[in-house]
C-alpha positions in Angstrom: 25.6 5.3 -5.7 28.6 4.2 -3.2 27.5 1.0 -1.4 27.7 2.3 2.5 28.9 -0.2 5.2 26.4 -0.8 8.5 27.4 -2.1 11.5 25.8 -5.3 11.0 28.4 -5.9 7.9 31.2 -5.8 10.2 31.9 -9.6 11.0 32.3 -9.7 7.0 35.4 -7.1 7.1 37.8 -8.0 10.2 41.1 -6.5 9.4 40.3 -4.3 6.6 39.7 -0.5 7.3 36.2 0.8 6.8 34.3 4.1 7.3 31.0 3.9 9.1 28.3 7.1 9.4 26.2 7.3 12.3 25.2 9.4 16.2 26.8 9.1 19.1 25.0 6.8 21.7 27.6 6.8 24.0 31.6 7.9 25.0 34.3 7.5 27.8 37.3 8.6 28.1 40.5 7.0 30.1 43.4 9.2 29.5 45.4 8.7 26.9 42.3 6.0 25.6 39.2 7.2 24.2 36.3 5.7 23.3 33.6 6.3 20.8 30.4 4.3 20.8 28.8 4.9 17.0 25.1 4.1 16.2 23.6 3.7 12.8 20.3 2.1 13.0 21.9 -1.7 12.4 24.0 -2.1 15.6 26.6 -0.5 17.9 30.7 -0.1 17.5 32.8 0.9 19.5 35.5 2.8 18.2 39.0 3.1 20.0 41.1 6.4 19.7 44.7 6.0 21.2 46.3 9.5 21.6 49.9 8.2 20.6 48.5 7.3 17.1 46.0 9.8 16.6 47.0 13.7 15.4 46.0 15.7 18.1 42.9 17.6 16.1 41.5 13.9 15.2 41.8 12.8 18.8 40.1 15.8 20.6 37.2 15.5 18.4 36.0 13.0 21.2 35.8 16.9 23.3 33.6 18.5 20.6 31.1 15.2 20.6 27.7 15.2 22.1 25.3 12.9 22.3 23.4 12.0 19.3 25.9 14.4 17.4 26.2 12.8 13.8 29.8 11.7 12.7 31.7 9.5 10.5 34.6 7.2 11.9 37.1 5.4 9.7 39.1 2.6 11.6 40.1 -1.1 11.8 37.2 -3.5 12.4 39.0 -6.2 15.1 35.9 -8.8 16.8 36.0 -8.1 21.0 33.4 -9.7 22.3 33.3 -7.2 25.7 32.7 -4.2 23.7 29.5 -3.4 22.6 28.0 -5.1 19.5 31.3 -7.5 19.6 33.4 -5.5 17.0 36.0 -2.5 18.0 37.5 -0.2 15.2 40.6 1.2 15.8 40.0 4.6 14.8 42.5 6.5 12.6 40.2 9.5 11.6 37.0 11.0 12.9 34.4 13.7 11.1 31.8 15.3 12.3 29.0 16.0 10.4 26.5 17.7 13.0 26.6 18.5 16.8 24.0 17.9 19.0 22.3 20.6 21.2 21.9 19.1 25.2 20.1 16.0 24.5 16.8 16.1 26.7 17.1 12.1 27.2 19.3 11.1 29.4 20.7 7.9 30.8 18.8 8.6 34.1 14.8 7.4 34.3 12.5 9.3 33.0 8.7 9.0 33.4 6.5 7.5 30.6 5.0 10.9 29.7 8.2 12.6 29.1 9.8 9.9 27.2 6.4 9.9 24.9 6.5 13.5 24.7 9.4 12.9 22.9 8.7 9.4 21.4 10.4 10.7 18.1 13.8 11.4 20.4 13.2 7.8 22.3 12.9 5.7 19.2 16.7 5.9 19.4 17.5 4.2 22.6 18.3 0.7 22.1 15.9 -0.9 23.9 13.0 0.9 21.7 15.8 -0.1 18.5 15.1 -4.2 19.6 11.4 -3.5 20.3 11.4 -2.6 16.4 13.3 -5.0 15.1 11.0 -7.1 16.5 8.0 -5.9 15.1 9.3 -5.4 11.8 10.5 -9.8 12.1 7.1 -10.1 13.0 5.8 -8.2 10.0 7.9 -9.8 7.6 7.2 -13.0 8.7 3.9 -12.2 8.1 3.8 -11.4 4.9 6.0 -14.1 4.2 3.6 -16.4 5.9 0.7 -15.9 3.1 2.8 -14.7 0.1 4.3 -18.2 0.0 1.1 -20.2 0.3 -0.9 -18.3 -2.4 -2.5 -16.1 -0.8 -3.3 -12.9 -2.3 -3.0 -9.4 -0.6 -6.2 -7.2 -0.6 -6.2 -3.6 0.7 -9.1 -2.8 2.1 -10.4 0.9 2.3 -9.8 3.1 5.4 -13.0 5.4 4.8 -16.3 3.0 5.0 -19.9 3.9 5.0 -20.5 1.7 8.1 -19.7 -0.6 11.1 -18.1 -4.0 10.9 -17.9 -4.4 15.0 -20.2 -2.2 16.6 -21.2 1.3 15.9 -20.3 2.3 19.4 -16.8 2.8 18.8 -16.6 4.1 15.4 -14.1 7.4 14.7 -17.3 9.4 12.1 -16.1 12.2 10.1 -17.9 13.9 7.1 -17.7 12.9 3.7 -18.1 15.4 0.9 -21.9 15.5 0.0 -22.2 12.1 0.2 -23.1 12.5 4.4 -21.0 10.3 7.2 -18.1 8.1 6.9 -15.5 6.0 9.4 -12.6 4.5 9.9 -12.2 1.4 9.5 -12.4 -0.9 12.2 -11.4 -3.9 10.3 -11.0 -5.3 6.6 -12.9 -8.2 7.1 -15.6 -7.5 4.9 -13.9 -6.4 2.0 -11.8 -9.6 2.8 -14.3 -11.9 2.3 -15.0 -10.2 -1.3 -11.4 -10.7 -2.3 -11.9 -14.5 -1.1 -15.0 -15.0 -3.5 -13.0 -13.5 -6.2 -9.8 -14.5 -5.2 -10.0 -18.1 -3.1 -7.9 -16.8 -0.2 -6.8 -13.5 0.3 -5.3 -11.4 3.4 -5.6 -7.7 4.1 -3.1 -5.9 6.4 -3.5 -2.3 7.4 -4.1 -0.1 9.8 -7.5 -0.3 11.5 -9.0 2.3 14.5 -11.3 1.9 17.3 -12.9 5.0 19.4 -13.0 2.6 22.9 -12.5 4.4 25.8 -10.0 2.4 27.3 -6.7 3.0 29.2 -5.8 -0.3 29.4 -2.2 -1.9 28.9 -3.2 -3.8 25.7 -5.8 -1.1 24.1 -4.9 1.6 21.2 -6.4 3.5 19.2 -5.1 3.1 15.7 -3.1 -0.4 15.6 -2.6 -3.2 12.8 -4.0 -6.0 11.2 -3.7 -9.1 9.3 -7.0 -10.9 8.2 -6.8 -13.4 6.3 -10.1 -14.9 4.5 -10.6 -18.5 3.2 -13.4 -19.6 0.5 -14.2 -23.4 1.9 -12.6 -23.4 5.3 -14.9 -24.2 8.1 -14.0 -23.2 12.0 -11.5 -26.0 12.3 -9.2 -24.7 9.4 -9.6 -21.5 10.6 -8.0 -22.4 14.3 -5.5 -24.4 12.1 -4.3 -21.6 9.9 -4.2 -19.5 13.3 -2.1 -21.8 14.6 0.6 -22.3 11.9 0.6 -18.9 11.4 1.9 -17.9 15.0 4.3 -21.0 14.7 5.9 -18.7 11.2 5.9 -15.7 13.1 7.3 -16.9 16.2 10.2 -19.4 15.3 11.3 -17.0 12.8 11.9 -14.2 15.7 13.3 -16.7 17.4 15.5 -17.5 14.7 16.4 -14.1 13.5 15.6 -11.7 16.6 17.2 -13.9 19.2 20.1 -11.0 20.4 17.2 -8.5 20.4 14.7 -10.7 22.7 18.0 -11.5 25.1 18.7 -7.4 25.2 14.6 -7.0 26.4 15.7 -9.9 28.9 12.7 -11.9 27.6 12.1 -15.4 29.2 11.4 -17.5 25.8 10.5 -20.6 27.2 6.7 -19.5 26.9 7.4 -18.9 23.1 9.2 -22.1 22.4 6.3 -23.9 23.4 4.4 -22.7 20.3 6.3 -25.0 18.4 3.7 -27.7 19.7 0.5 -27.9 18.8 -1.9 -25.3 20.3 -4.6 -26.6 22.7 -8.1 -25.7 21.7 -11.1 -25.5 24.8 -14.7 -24.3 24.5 -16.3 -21.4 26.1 -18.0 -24.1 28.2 -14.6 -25.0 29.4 -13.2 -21.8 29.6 -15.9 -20.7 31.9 -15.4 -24.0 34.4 -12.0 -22.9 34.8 -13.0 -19.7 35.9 -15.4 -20.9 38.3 -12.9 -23.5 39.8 -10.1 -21.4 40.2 -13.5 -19.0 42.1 -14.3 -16.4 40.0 -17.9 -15.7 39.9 -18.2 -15.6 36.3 -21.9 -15.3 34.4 -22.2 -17.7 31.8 -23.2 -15.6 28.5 -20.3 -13.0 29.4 -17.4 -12.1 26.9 -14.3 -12.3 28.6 -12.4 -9.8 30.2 -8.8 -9.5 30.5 -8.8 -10.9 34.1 -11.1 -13.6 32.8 -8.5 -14.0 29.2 -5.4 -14.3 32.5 -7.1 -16.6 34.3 -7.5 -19.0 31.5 -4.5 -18.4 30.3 -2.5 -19.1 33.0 -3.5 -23.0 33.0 -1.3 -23.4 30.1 2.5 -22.8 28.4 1.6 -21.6 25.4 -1.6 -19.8 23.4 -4.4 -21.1 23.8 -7.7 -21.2 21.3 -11.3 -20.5 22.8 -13.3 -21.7 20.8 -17.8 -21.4 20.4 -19.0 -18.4 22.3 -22.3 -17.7 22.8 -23.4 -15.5 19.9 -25.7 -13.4 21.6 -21.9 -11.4 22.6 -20.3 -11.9 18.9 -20.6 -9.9 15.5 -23.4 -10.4 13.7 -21.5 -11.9 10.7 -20.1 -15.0 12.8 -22.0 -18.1 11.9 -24.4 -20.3 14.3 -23.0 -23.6 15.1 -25.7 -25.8 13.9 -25.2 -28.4 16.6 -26.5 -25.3 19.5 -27.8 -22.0 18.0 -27.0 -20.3 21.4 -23.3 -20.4 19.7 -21.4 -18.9 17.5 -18.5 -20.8 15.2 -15.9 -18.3 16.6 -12.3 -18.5 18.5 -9.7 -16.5 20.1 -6.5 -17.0 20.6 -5.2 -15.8 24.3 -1.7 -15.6 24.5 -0.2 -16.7 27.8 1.4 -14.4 30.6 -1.8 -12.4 30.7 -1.7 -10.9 27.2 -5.0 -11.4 26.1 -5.9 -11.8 23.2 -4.2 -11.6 19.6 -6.0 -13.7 17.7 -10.2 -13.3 16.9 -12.2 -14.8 14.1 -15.0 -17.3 12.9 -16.7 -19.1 10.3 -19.0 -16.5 8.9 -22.5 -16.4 7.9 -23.1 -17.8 4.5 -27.0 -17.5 4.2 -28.3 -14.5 2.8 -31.7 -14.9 4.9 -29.6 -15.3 8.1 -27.5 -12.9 7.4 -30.1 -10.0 6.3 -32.2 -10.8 9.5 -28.8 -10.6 11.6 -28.1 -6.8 9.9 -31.7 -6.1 10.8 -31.3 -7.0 14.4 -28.5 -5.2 14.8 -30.5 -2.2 13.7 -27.5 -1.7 11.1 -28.4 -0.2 7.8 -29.7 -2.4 5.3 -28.2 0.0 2.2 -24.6 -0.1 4.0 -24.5 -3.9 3.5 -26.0 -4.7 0.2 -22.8 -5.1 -1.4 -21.6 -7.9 1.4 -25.0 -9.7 1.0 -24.2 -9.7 -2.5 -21.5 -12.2 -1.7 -24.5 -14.5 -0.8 -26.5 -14.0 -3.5 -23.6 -15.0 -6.2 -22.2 -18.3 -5.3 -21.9 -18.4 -1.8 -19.9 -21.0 0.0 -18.8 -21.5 3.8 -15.8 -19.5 4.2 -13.9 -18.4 7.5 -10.9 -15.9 8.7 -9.7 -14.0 11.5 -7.5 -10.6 12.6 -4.2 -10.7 14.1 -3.2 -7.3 16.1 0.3 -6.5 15.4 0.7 -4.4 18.5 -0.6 -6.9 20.7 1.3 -10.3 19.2 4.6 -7.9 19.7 3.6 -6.9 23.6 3.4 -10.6 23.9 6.9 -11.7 22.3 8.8 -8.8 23.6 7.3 -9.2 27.2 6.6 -6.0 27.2 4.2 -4.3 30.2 2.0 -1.4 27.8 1.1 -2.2 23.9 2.6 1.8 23.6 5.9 1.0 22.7 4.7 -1.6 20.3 4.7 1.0 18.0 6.2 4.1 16.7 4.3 6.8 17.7 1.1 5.3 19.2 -2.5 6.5 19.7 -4.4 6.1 22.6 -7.5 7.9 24.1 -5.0 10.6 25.8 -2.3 11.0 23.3 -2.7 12.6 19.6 1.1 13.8 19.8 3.9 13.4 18.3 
């Protein structure tokens, strides 16, 4: 197979002709100057057609051009910073490979349901194109994160026979003869049997929650990385949260730093992760909230006002740390210094995203833990497997999730978790 130029390889081939394959995002035309504005998934070029060195059936190709119609351009790469992408090709031959019918997106605004009506058309636009590049950074960096300190990747099963966070927002569907099963709505507790086997382990996937909510930061069917560590207590935990949004976020800053500038993200807020991350109590969390006069309950989770509020009294995320566990799973762990709390933290991002970080040091008494499945009037049978984890050699062990979707809203400054991913799910939207 012929190795096939991109975009991005240009800056590696000034003065030399190459042939590029790509859409049309863009053209203009100035007489006896034409121009050609090529996409191909790594970048933009613009390519230059001079009518005094073109023959004339090469050079009215630009007339037959539509947008998004699929062509291939030969030309001389030259660097010009004013055009877009910074290269130009002088173009001494065009082909076209398909034309575009009308293309139903425009360059004029369109509404949010017509452009996710046609989310499959829109992931071409190049504001969606940075949004991706983006996630995938974020994604890599990921993976890089734990693949490099020994951690080892468990996939967890989508289908399970019962609820990790609540049974009230559970997707059900029918399961052969074998009765009712769900979606997942987290890895954790397969996690934490790769970390008995395993030491630490991480499970990333796809997870799904039947919550109906419309707000800016909720889907569906979104992503997750849990990772799960035999021997850490709470206080690893919050320090393997912490170094792990440190990876993710100086490498985007590193490698993603022309896509952030074309969202026109402020980055000041995600330089500041470079520092260490402060760490508060729920008991402080909720004395913010009453000085800055919110009449907030004590005993309450926190809502995304609440998550704002608390957020806004710092320049970076911030860790929350020791709810009361009377409003937390009932596999989080009792501090043993105040059984009204649970050995649990999230992670608010700042600039009222919310959370994207939530985990704890989990139960590691079998007697605890039955009575805790019993109070939650979950079924004992469903669990015996995870109690089996304290039967055989249990030890303290701890991990959290990190949502994809939401740690990208947060980087990208972006105003809905929709276009955090390809085609998202929400309580409204199945399609396309």
């Amino acid at each position: 197979m012929t190795s096939r130029l991109y975009i991005e390889d240009l800056s590696n081939h000034i003065g030399e002709q190459v042939t590029l394959a790509g859409w049309l995002y863009n053209k203009r035309s100035s007489g006896k100057i034409r121009f050609l504005i090529l996409r191909d998934g790594t970048g933009l070029v613009q390519g230059v057609l001079v009518k005094n060195n073109l023959a004339e059936e090469i050079f009215n190709k630009f007339d037959e051009l539509t947008q998004e119609s699929s062509f291939r351009m030969t030309g001389t790469v030259r660097k010009e910073e004013r055009a877009p992408g910074g290269y130009e090709m002088d173009v001494q031959n065009v082909e076209i490979i398909s034309i575009a019918k009308e293309y139903p997106i425009s360059p004029k605004d369109h509404g949010v349901d017509f452009l996710m009506d046609r989310r499959h058309l829109w992931l071409r636009s190049s504001r969606q194109h940075a949004i991706m590049r983006v996630r995938h950074e974020i994604i890599r960096s990921i993976r890089e994160f734990f693949d490099t300190r020994g951690f080892t990747l468990m996939d967890a099963p989508i289908f399970t026979p019962a609820a990790c966070e609540g049974t009230s927002t559970l997707f059900e569907t029918e399961y052969f003869d074998l009765g009712k099963a769900y979606l997942t709505q987290s890895g954790q507790l397969y996690g934490e049997a790769g970390a008995m086997a395993f030491g630490k382990t991480y499970v990333f996937g796809p997870t799904f929650r039947a919550e109906k909510s419309k707000t800016r930061r909720h889907l569906t069917e979104f992503w997750m990385v849990e990772p799960e560590v035999a021997f850490n207590d709470l206080n690893d935990n919050m320090d393997l949260a912490e170094a792990l949004l440190q990876h993710i976020v100086a490498n985007v800053l590193k490698n993603r730093m022309p896509e952030l500038t074309s969202l026109e993200r402020n980055t000041a807020f995600l330089e500041n992760v470079a520092k260490p991350l402060p760490r508060i109590t729920y008991d402080e969390a909720v004395a913010i909230l009453h000085k800055k006069g919110l009449p907030f309950e004590w005993g309450n989770d926190l809502g995304g006002t609440d998550e704002t509020v608390i957020s806004e009294e710092f320049d970076r995320p911030v860790m929350v740390h020791r709810y009361p566990s009377a409003i937390k799973a009932f596999y989080m762990k009792r501090d043993p210094e105040n059984e009204k709390l649970a050995l649990a933290v999230d992670v608010l991002a700042p600039e009222g995203y919310g959370e994207i970080i939530g985990g704890s040091q989990r139960e590691d008494d079998y007697d605890l833990l039955l009575g805790r499945i019993k109070e939650h009037d979950l079924p004992q049978e469903a669990f015996d497997w995870y109690l089996d984890l304290r039967r055989y050699g249990s030890v303290p062990h701890s991990g959290f999730g990190l949502g994809v979707e939401r740690t990208v809203s947060w980087i990208c400054g972006l105003d809905h978790v929709r276009e955090t991913i390809p085609f998202p799910r929400m309580i409204y939207r199945l399609t396309p």
